[in-house]
Phi, psi and omega in degrees: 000321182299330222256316186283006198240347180240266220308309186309298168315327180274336137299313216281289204287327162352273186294333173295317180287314172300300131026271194302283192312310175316310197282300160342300209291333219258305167325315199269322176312183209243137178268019164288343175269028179190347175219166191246124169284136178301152124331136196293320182274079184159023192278149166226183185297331199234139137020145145255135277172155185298307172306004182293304197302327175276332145320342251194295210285340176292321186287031200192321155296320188263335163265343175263331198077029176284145177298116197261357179239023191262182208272315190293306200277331193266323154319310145291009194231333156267007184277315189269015136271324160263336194080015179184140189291147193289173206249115141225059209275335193231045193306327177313359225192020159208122261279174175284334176305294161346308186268320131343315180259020145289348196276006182276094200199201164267122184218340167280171200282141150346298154294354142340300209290020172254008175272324165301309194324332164253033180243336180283023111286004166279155146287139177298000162294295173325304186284318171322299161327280192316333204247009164272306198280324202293300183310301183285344154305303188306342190272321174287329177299301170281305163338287203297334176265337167298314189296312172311282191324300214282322192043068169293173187261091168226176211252133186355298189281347180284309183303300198269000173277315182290352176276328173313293205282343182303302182283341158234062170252130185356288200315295168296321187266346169296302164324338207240291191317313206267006152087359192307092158356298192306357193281321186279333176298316205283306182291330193279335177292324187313293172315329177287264170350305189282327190254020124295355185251343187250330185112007166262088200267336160302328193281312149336278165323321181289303177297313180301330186291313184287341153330331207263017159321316188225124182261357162319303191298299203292336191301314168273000172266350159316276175291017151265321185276001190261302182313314206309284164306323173291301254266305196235122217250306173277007180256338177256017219277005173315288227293299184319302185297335164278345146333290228270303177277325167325293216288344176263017161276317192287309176296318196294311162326306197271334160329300183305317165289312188253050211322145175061037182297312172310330183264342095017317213255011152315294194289334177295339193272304215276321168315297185285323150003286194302309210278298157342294169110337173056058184236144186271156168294337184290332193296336191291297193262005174232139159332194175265306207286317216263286202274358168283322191277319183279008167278299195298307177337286168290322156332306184291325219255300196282340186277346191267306191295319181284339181268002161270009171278348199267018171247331168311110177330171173285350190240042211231145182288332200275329171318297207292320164312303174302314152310307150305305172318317186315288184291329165311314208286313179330327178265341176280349157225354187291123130354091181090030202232046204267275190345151196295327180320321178305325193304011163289332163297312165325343189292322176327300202278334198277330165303328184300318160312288201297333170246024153264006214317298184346282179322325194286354194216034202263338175280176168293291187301314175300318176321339203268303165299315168316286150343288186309316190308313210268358187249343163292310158290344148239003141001278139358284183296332178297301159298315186307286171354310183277327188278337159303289174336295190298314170300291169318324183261024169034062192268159228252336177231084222261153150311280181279125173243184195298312186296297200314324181295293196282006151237043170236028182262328200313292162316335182309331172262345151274356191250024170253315195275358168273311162322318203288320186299254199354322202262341181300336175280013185252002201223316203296162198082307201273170129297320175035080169308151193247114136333138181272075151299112184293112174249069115076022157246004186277129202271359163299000000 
């Protein structure tokens, strides 16, 4: 009772305050450092935002009958960002910045657009709006199911100090400012997990399906529940079929509207590749030869653990350890999956973190790594401080600049997959069932 009534409350207003200032530091920047302002012939009330291209291509299919990967829908969706359509005739001959912004266009499976679809009767102010209050349900929402899924052992003021810093994180306040789909994938996956973990393994399959919106996010964690579901086929193939008629009702739906989308959208995938450039995060912070051996690395390390994991129930420590492994490498090598916002994946294994904190820390040395993982990981919150000071004290040559801040969440995901290796030796082998914490989420 003393530790819940000092110590817990007291981490709780800690981390809360730190929160707070993120969330302050984040309110006052200028908001060009995160959204793209329309072009003056194309103004809305608002910014524009990663929702505009599935808005734009959902209103223009579905009230026009327009091709949302045809030439007319990616022309307007770059006049209202630039004010005039790009050039790509000479893409070859032009910087990357230059080349980057050809990737502004519709790029998602088709069936996205049922996701916008009851807003492309609204002004995109609006929908935006609708799609602010939408998002911070998902968020809270993807939380509360990780905590379910992981059931760390923490205490009221422990649970709401990581929901602070969790919503006011890079990753959550980027993910939000730029309105980014991947924010609904990430709870759907959260959801995938939790109701494999309880054992509604058809409802599991459905939701991984409609995940595969943005199919980046979604691909290893696709193979990883497809090993999974192989180890015991008949006690698990609920997941598959629900898998399977989800994701062909949702092809079939978009068939009908746009016919022969499917086969159309391999070069719209491989078009934005190129423009993009389609680099992982180790591609971002290493070289090639560096981020090729640490890429190989890590396969050997997660594929072996998952496939001696693929026989563990879903509500098993070494499950939940594989998963969180899954999703680390998603953000750490999948392609295009580099922005901070993916970092929302992360939440799994860093609960995972917190309820191993004891173990992680029972030697000198791990104590020593541990110590470092945690002073790396906050960072952030840490910078945003010195850069509030600096602001309030209206320093004329700041120490912290803006750029420094929003990269410095950039580490983060190596310093998780270095917790998960530490942690695979507490799990591996075993079943090790996860205590049933009651959070008030079991949907029995």
């Amino acid at each position: 009772m003393s530790r819940f009534l000092s110590w817990g409350w007291t981490r709780f207003f800690l981390l809360f305050l730190c929160g707070a200032n993120m969330c302050f530091l984040w309110s006052h920047m200028h908001r060009s450092s995160y959204a793209i302002r329309p072009s003056p012939d194309h103004a809305t009330a608002k910014p524009l935002t990663d929702l505009y291209p599935p808005w734009l291509a959902a209103r223009e299919l579905l009230i026009h009958g327009r091709d949302p990967y045809g030439s007319y829908v990616t022309r307007e969706i770059q006049i209202a960002y630039f004010g005039s359509e790009l050039e790509e005739t000479h893409a070859a001959s032009l910087s990357d910045a230059q080349r980057f912004s050809l990737a502004y266009r519709f790029a998602y499976p088709l069936y996205a657009v049922f996701l916008v679809a009851p807003t492309i009767r609204m002004d995109f102010d609006e929908a935006q709006t609708v799609f602010v209050l939408f998002f911070s349900f998902t968020l809270c929402a993807g939380g509360s199911l990780w905590l379910g899924f992981v059931r760390p052992s923490i205490i009221a003021p422990e649970i709401a100090a990581v929901f602070a810093i969790f919503l006011s994180s890079i990753p959550v306040l980027q993910g939000l400012s730029l309105l980014q789909p991947g924010l609904l994938v990430a709870a759907l996956l959260a959801g995938t997990a939790y109701c494999a973990c309880r054992g509604y393994l058809f409802l599991a399959g459905a939701l991984l399906a409609v995940a595969t919106i943005r199919p980046q996010m979604a691909l290893l964690t696709i193979a990883w529940f497809a090993l999974w579901l192989s180890a015991a086929w008949s006690q698990r193939q609920s997941l598959f079929w629900g898998f399977v008629s989800t994701l062909a009702a949702l092809l079939f739906a978009a068939e009908l509207l746009a016919p022969g989308w499917l086969l159309r959208y391999p070069h719209v995938l491989n078009l934005y590749a190129s423009y993009t450039g389609a680099g992982s995060l180790l591609t971002l912070l290493m070289p090639v030869p560096v981020h090729r051996l640490l890429t190989v690395g890590a396969l050997f390390i997660v594929a072996p653990f998952c496939w001696r994991t693929r026989h563990q129930p879903a509500n098993s420590a070494p499950f939940a350890l594989a998963t969180s492994f899954v999703l680390t490498l998603t953000v750490t090598i999948i392609p295009t999956v580099v922005a901070s916002f993916n970092q929302i994946l992360l939440l799994p294994a860093i609960l995972l973190v917190i309820h191993h904190w004891g173990e992680l820390r029972r030697t000198r040395p791990l104590h020593i790594i541990s110590t470092a993982f945690s002073a790396i990981s906050f960072l952030p919150w840490l910078l945003g401080i010195a850069l509030t000071v600096e602001v309030v004290l209206h320093i004329t040559r700041p120490w912290i600049s803006w750029m420094m801040l929003l990269n410095s969440s950039l580490a983060l995901p190596l310093v998780v997959f270095g917790w998960l290796v530490l942690l695979r030796h507490n799990t591996e082998g075993t079943p090790n069932i996860i205590e049933d914490v009651d959070l008030g989420l079991d949907a029995k």
